[in-house]
N, C-alpha and C positions, 0 to 999 in steps of 0.2 A: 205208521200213521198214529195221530193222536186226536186224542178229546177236548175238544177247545169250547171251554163252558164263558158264556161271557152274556153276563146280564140275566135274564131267562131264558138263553137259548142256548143248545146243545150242536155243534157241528164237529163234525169228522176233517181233519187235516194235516198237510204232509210233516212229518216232523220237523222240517228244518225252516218251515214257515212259522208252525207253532213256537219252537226255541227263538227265531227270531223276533215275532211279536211280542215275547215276555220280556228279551232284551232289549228290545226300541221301547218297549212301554214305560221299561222301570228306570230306559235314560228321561223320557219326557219328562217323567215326573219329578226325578231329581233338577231337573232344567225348569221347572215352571211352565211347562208347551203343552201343547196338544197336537194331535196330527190324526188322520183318517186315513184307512188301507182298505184297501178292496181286496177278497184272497177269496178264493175258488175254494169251495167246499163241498163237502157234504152233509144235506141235513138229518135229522132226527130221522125222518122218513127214506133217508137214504135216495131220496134227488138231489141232482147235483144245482149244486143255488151259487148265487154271485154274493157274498155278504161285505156292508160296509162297517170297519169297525172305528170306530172314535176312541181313540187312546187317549186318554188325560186321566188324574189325581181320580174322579168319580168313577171311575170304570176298570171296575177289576176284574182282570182275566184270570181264567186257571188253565191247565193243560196239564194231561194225564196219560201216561200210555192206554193203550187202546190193543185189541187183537182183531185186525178183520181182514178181509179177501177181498174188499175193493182195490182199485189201482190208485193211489196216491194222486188227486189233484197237482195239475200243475200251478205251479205262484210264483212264475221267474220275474213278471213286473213288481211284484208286492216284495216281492224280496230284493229285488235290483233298489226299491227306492229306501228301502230301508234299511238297506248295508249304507246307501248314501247318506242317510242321515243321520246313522248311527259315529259313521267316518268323521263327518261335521264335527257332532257333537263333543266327540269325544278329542279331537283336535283343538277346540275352542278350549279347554282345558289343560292344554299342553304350553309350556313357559317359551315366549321365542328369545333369541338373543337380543343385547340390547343394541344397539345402533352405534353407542356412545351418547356421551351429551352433547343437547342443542345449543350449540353456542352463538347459532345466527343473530338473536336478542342483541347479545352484548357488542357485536360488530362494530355496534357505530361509538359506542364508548372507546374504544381504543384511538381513535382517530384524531 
């Protein structure tokens, strides 16, 4: 479990939700986006709370290990949508091949 400190507020969360919020967030902001995630927590007081997070450029997360005896929060939606967007993003950045060139233009010149 880890410490996921974000704006003024402290919550408890599973590690691979935490690891992945820091790597969807620091794609956002390389991309110019923003995006919001709901991930099951725990708070300061140690209830369990629904928290919404707004990932953009203003909103810096930290994430820390942590030691404690709760059962890790599940976050298999918050996490399912942001392996997909992280898949997106990082795909949009990958070179495709070229097609060849568009010679449809010139068609009627030859004729």
């Amino acid at each position: 479990m880890k410490h996921l400190t974000f704006s003024d507020k402290s919550l408890l969360i599973d590690d691979e939700t935490a690891d992945t919020l820091v790597e969807y967030a620091a794609l956002l902001v390389n991309h110019d986006k923003a995006d919001s995630v709901d991930v099951h927590a725990f708070g300061a007081d140690g209830d369990e709370v629904e928290a919404t997070l707004l990932l953009s450029a203003g909103a810096p997360i930290m994430v820390e290990s942590t030691h404690t005896s709760l059962n890790e929060p599940a976050n298999e939606k918050a996490l399912e949508h942001m392996r997909r967007e992280i898949r997106r993003l990082t795909a949009a950045n990958r070179a495709q091949p070229d097609d060849g060139p568009d010679t449809s233009y010139t068609e009627h010149f030859e004729s």
